[in-house]
C-alpha positions as CSV (number, residue, x, y, z in Angstrom):
1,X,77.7,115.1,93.3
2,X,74.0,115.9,93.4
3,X,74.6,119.2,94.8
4,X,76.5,120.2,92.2
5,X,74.2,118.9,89.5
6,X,76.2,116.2,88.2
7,X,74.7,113.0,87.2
8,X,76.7,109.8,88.4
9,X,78.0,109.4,84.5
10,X,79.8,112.9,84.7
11,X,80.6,112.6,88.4
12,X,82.2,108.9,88.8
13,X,84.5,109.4,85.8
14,X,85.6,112.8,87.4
15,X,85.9,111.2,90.2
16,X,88.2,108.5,89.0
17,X,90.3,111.3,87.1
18,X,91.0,112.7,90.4
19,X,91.9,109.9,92.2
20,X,94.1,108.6,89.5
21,X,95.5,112.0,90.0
22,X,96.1,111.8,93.1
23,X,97.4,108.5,93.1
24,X,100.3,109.3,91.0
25,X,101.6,112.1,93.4
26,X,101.7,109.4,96.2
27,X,103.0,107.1,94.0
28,X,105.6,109.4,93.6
29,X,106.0,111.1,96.4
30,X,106.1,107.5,98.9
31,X,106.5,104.7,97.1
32,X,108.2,104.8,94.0
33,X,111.1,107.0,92.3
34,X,110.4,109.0,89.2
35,X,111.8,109.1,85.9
36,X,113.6,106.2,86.5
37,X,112.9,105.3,82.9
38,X,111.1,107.8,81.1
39,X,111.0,111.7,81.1
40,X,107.8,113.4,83.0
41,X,105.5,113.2,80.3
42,X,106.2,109.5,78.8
43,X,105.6,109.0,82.6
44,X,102.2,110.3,83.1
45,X,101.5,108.9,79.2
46,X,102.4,105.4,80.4
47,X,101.0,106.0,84.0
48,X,97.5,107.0,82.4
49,X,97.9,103.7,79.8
50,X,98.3,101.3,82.9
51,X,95.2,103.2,84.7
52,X,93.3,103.1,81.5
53,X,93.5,99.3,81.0
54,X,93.6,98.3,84.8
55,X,90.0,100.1,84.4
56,X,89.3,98.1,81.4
57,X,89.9,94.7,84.2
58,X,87.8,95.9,86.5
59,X,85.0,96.4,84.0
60,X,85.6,93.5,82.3
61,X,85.6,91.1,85.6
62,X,82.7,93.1,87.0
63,X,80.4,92.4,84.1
64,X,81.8,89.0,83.8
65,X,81.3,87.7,87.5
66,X,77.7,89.7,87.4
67,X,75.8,86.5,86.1
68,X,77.2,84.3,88.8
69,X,77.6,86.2,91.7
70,X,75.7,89.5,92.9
71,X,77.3,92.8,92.6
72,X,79.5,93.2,96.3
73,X,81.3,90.0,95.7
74,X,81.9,90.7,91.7
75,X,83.4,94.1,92.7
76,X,85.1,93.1,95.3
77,X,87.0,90.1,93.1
78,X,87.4,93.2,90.3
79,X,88.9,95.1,92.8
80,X,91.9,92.9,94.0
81,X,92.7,91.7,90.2
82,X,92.9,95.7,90.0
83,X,94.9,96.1,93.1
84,X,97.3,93.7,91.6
85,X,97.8,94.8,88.1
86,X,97.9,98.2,89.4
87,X,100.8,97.7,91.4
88,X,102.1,95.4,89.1
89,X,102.0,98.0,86.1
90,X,103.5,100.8,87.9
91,X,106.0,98.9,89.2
92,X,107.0,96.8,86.3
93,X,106.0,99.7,83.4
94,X,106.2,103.1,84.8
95,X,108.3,103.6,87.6
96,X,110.6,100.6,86.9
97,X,113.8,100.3,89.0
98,X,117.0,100.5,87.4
99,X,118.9,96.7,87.8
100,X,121.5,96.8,91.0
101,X,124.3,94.4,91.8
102,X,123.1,91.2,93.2
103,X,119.8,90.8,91.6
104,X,118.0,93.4,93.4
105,X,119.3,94.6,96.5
106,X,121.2,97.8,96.3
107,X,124.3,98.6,96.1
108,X,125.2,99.2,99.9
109,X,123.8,95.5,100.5
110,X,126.5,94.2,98.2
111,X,129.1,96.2,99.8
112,X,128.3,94.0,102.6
113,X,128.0,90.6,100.9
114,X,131.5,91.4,98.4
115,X,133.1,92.0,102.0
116,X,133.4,95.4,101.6
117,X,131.4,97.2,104.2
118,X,132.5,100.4,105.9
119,X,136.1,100.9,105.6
120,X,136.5,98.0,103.6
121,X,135.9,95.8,106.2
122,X,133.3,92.6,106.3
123,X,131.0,94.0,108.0
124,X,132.2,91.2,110.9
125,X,133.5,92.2,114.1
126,X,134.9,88.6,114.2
127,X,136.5,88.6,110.8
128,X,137.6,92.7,110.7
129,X,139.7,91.5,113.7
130,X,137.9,93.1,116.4
């Protein structure tokens, strides 16, 4: 960042923008399925809401821990209550999953459990008769 000329307060918010940007396309692209619940744009509004405030954590238990720890073991501690409510609120607020038969598997896996796996069979060598 020196090289360019930025100071650490213009550079580590940049910074964070970009990752945060980044994140989102991996998000989307690997883990998660988009606009599951909410058009493109109520998707990035709630995606940068849930980056905003898991920020806000991190601050808040970095500064908090500070006068009882030293600074590697408060960030650290920050850093997996963010890890946590980062996955939490993407999965739980932005990218939610709609609700499947069975209580969360999908719909092929209660194919299998209702008995009615390929051709209608079980899913059972045994119990298809073969």
């Amino acid at each position: 960042y020196e090289a360019l000329g930025a100071g650490v307060s213009l550079a580590a918010p940049a910074a964070f923008v970009v990752a945060a940007a980044v994140n989102y396309l991996l998000c989307i692209k690997l883990i998660f399925r988009s606009r599951v619940k909410w058009n493109k744009a109520a998707e990035i509004g709630v995606y940068a809401l849930v980056v905003l405030g898991v920020g806000v954590v991190d601050w808040a238990v970095t500064r908090g821990l500070l006068p009882v720890v030293t600074a590697g073991p408060a960030k650290l501690a920050a850093t997996l209550v963010g890890l946590v409510l980062n996955f939490a609120g993407r999965r739980l607020l932005v990218f939610p999953e709609k609700k499947t038969p069975g209580h969360g598997e999908d719909a092929a896996d209660a194919d299998w459990r209702d008995g009615h796996g390929p051709a209608g069979g079980t899913g059972s060598a045994a119990a298809d008769g073969g």
